[in-house]
C-alpha positions in Angstrom: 76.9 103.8 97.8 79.1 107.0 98.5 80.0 107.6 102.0 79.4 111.2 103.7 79.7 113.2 106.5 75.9 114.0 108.1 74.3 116.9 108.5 75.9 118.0 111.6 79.4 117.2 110.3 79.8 113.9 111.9 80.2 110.4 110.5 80.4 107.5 113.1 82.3 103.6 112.8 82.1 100.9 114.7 85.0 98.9 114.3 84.1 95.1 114.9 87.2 92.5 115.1 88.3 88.8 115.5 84.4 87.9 115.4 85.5 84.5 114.6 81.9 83.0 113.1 82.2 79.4 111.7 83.7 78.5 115.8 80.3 77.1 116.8 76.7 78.1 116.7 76.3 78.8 120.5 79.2 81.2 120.3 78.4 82.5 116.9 74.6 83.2 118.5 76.4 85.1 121.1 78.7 87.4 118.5 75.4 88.3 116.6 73.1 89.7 119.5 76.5 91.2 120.6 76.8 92.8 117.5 73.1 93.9 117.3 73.1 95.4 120.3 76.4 97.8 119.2 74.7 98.7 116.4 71.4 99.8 118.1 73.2 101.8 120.4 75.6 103.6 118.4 73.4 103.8 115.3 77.2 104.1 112.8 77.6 105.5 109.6 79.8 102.5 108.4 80.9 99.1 110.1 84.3 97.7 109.8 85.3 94.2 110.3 89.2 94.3 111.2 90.4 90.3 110.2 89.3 87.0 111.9 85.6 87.4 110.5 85.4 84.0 110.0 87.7 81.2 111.9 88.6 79.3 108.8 89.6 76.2 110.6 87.0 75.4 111.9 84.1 76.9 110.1 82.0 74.5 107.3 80.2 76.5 105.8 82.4 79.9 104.9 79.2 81.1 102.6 77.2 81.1 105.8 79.3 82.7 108.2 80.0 85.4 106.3 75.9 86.1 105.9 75.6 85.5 109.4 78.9 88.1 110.3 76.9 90.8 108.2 73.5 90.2 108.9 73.0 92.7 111.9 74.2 95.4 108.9 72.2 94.3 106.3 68.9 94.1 108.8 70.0 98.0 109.3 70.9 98.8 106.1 74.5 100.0 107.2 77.6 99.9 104.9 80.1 97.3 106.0 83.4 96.5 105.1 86.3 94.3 106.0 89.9 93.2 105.9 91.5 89.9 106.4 92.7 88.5 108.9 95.7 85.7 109.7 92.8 83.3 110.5 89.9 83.8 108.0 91.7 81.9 105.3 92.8 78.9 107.1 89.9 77.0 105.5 89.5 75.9 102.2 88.4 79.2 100.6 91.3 81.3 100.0 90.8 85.3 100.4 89.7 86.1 96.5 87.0 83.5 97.2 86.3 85.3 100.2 85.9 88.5 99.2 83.6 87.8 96.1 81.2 85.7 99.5 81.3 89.1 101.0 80.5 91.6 97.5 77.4 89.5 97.0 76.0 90.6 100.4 74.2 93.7 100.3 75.8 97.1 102.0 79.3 95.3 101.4 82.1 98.0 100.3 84.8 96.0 100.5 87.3 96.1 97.9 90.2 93.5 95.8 92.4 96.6 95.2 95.3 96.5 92.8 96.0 92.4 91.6 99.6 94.2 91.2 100.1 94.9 94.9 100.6 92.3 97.9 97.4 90.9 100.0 93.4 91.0 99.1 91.5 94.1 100.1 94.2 97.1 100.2 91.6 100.1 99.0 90.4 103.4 100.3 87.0 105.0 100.5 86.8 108.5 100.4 84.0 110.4 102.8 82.0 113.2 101.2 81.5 116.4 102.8 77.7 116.9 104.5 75.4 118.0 101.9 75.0 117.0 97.9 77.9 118.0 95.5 80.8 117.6 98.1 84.1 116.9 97.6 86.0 114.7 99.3 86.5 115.2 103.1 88.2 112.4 104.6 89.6 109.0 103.4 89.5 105.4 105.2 92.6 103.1 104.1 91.9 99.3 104.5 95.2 97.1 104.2 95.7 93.4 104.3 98.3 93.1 106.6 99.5 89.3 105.5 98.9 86.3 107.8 102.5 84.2 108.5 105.9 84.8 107.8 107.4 82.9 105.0 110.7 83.3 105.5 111.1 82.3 109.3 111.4 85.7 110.3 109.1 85.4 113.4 105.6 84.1 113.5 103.5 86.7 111.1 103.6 88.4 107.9 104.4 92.2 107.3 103.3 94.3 104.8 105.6 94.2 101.7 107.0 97.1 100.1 104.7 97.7 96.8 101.5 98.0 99.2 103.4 100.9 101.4 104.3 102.2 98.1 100.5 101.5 96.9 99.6 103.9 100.5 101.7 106.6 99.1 100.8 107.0 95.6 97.0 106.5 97.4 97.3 109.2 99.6 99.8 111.3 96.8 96.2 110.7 94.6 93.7 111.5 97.0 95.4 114.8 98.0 93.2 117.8 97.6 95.1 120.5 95.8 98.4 119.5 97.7 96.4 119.9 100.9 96.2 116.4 102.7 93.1 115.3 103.6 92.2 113.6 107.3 92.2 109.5 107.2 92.0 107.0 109.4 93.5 103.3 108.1 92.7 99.8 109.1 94.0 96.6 109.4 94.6 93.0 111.2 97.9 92.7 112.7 99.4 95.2 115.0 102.4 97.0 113.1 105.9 97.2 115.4 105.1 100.6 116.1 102.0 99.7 118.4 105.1 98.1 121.0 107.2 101.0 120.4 103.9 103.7 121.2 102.4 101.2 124.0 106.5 102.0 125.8 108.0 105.2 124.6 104.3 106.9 123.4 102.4 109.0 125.2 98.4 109.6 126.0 98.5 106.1 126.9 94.9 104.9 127.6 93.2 101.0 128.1 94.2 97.9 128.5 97.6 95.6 127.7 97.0 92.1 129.2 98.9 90.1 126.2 102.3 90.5 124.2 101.8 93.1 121.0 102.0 89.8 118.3 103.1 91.6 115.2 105.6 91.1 113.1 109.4 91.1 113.4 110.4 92.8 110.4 109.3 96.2 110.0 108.7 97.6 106.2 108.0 100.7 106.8 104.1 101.4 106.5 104.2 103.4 110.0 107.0 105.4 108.1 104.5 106.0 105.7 101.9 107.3 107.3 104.4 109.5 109.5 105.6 111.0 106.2 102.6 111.6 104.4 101.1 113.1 107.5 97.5 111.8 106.3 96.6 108.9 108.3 95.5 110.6 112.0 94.8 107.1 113.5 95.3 103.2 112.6 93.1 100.2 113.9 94.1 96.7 114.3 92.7 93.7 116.0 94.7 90.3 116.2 95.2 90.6 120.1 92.0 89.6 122.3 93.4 90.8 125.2 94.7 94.2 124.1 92.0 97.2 123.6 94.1 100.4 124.3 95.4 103.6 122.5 98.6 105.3 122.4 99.6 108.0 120.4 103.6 108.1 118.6 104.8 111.0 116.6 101.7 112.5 116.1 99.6 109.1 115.2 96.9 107.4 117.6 97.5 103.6 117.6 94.5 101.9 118.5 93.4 98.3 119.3 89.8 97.7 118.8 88.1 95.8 121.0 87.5 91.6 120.6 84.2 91.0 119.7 83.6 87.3 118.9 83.0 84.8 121.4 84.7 81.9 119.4 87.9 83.5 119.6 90.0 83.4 122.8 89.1 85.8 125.7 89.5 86.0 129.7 87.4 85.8 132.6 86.5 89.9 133.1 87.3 91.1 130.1 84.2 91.6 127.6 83.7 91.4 124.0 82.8 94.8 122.6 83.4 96.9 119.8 85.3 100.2 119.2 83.8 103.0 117.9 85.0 106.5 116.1 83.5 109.3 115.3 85.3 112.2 113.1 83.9 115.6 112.7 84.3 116.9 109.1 87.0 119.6 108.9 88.8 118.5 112.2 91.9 116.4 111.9 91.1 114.6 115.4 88.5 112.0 116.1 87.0 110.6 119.6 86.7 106.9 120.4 85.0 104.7 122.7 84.8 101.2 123.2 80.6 99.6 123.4 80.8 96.7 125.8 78.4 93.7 125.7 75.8 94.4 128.3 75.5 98.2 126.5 78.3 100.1 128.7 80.1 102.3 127.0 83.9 102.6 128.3 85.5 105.9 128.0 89.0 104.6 128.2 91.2 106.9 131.2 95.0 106.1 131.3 96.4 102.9 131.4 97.9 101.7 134.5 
């Protein structure tokens, strides 16, 4: 199921996150129309689930949240994909088990990746240039960005060194004849950077109504991207409160937007979705957030 720009040179995501299905059926019910409705609207090329599918601690039945989490795709016949997040193995499926509930679900492009390198689901997926025969145009990085810390450093997990060395040979391989090609990369938990871009960025645009929770230690993956000069913007979840953008050294650092109602939220502040759209051949993107209700929020500056 290769991924590729349209005809007019656009390919569209809707990034979904913390969806949280297993919490309860009333709140699961809600997450699914919520989800529906996205998709009707913006109509995406690809759907990607950024960690906290599933709330493993309280969900029963794993198999059946996970069918329920992709069912608005697989009504619509849109590719899906996901990462992990801290929460969606706190059950008793661990994330392999996961991930093989998820590849027997039709549309599902979500990957192990190397059994060599740290974390379940760090893979890419290049995007085909519009029109049959294309090459590679862009490429989406998806990265399991740990759960806790194991060594008391702080409250979550970083990403270790062999899966920022696993990005580089990635991007090193995906490389075009030397010339880099556009990506975007996705994951659960904020990186330090997000903190650092959110005080000392600029472009600053959204909302910060909760701490940045990422890890303490930092291993270097922003680094990474900054270096290879690849990865134009990076999506996280993890922080239900937090939905902005700001841009350091060059990269766009952007929340999505929470979308389960299981998960924690505040009076005010909706569930929605995050959406992106890159234009084949242009190393920008746009983004806007798709509210429950249907507005769409063009986010101005924070304040």
């Amino acid at each position: 199921m290769p991924l590729r720009f349209g005809s007019q040179g656009r390919f569209r995501v809707v990034q979904l996150t913390d969806c949280h299905f297993g919490a309860g059926p009333g709140q699961d019910a809600r997450t699914e129309r919520l989800i529906a409705q996205v998709l009707e609207v913006e109509r995406p090329d690809l759907v990607v689930l950024t960690g906290d599918v599933i709330d493993g601690e309280r969900c029963r039945d794993a198999a059946a949240a996970w069918r329920q989490a992709a069912r608005p795709m697989v009504e619509r016949r849109i590719p899906w994909c996901s990462v992990f997040g801290n929460h969606d193995d706190e059950g008793r499926a661990d994330r392999r088990a996961l991930l093989r509930l998820q590849q027997r679900l039709p549309f599902c492009l979500s990957r192990a990746g190397p059994r060599s390198v740290s974390g379940v689901g760090n893979y890419a997926l290049a995007l085909l240039g519009a029109g049959r025969g294309s090459q590679p145009a862009a490429i989406l990085y998806f990265m399991d960005s740990q759960a806790y810390s194991r060594t008391g450093a702080g409250t979550y997990g970083w990403f270790g060194h062999d899966q920022v060395a696993w990005y580089r040979r990635s991007s090193r391989r995906l490389a075009r004849g030397g010339r880099r090609l556009p990506g975007l990369a996705f994951f659960h938990i904020p990186l330090p950077e997000w903190e650092t871009a959110w005080t000392e960025g600029y472009d600053r645009k959204g909302n910060r109504a909760e701490f940045v929770n990422c890890p303490r230690i930092n291993s270097g993956m922003f680094a990474a991207f900054h270096e290879r000069g690849d990865v134009l913007g990076a999506f996280c979840g993890h922080d239900h409160l937090n939905d902005g953008e700001a841009t350091l050294f060059g990269i766009r650092l952007c929340y999505g937007r929470a979308t389960g109602f299981g998960g924690y939220g505040k009076q005010g502040f909706a569930r929605g979705a995050r959406v992106i759209e890159l234009a084949q051949g242009r190393r920008e993107f746009e983004t806007w957030l798709r509210l429950a209700g249907g507005t769409r929020e063009d986010q101005g500056a924070a304040g």
